[in-house]
N, C-alpha and C positions, 0 to 999 in steps of 0.2 A: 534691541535685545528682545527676544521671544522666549515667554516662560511656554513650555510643552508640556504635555499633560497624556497619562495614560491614554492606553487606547481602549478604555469602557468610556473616556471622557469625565473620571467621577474624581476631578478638579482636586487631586494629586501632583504635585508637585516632582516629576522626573529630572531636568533636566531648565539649564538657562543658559540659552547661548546656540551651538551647534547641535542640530538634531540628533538624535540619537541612532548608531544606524541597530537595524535588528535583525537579530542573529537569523543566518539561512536554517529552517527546519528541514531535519534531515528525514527523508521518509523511510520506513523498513520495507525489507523486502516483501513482497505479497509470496512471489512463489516458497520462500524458505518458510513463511510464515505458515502457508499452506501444507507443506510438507513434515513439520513442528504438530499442528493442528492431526494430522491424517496416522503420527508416530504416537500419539497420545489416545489416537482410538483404536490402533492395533493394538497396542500393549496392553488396551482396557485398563488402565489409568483411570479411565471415566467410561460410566456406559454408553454415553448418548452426546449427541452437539448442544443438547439442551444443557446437561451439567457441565458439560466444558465450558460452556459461554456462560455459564452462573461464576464458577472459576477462573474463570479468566477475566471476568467485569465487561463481557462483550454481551450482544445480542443472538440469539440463536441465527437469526437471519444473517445478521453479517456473519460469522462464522461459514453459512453454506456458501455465500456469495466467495469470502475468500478462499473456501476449499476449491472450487467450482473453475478456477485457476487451475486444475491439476486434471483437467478434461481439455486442454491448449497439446498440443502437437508435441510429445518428449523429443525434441529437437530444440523447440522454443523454451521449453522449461528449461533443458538444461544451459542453455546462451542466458536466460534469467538468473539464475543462481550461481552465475559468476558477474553477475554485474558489478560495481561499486554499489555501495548505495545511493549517490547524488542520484546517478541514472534515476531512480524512481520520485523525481521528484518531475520529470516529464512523462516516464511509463509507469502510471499511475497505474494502481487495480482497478481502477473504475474503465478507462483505456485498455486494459486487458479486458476487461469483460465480452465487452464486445465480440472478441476472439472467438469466444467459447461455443459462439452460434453457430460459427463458421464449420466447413467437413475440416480434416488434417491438410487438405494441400492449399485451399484457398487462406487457412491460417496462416500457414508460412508465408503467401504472395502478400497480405494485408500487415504481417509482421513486418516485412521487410520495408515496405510503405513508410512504417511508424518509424525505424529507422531512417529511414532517409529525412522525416520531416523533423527529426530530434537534429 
C-alpha cells in the first residue's frame, strides 16, 4: 500500500491505495480570448492594454502576445473559434504564435501542417 502525497511534495496526505488520477485542464480559447481582449479596447472600457492587464490580473505583455493572434489569416481565425475547447490543449497560443511571422498564404500551408500532426 502507497501513501501519495501532493504534488508540491509538502508531505500532505491525498490519497492510500490507488493513485489519484488528475483532472485533464481544459485550455481557453486564445483567438476568443483575443477577440474579448480587442472588444474591450474598442468600446474604451479601458484606455490602454496596460490597464486592461491591471484588470484583468494579466501582464501587459501577455495581453499583446495573445492579441497578436488576430494578425493569423481571418480564415484561420475563424476555423479557431469554432473549435471545442479540448482542441487547445494541442493548438496552444504559444503554437499559434509562430503563425503570426508567417505572410496570409504560408499561414494557412503551416496551419494545415498543425492539423495534420494534431
Amino acid at each position: 500500500m502507497k501513501i501519495y502525497y501532493d504534488s508540491f511534495k509538502r508531505r500532505r496526505k491525498i490519497g492510500i491505495g490507488l493513485k489519484p488520477e488528475k483532472p485533464q485542464k481544459i485550455k481557453a480559447n486564445p483567438i476568443l480570448q483575443a477577440l474579448e481582449f480587442q472588444g474591450i479596447l474598442t468600446n474604451k472600457e479601458v484606455k490602454s492594454k496596460n490597464e486592461l492587464a491591471k484588470k484583468i490580473g494579466l501582464s501587459r505583455v501577455r495581453i499583446t502576445q495573445i492579441m497578436n493572434l488576430l494578425k493569423l489569416n481571418p480564415e484561420i481565425i475563424q476555423r479557431l473559434s469554432s473549435f471545442e475547447p479540448t482542441a487547445f490543449n494541442f493548438l496552444t497560443e504559444r503554437r499559434l504564435r509562430s503563425l503570426t511571422q508567417l505572410s496570409k498564404e504560408e499561414q494557412l500551408k503551416e496551419f494545415r501542417k498543425l492539423l495534420i500532426r494534431k
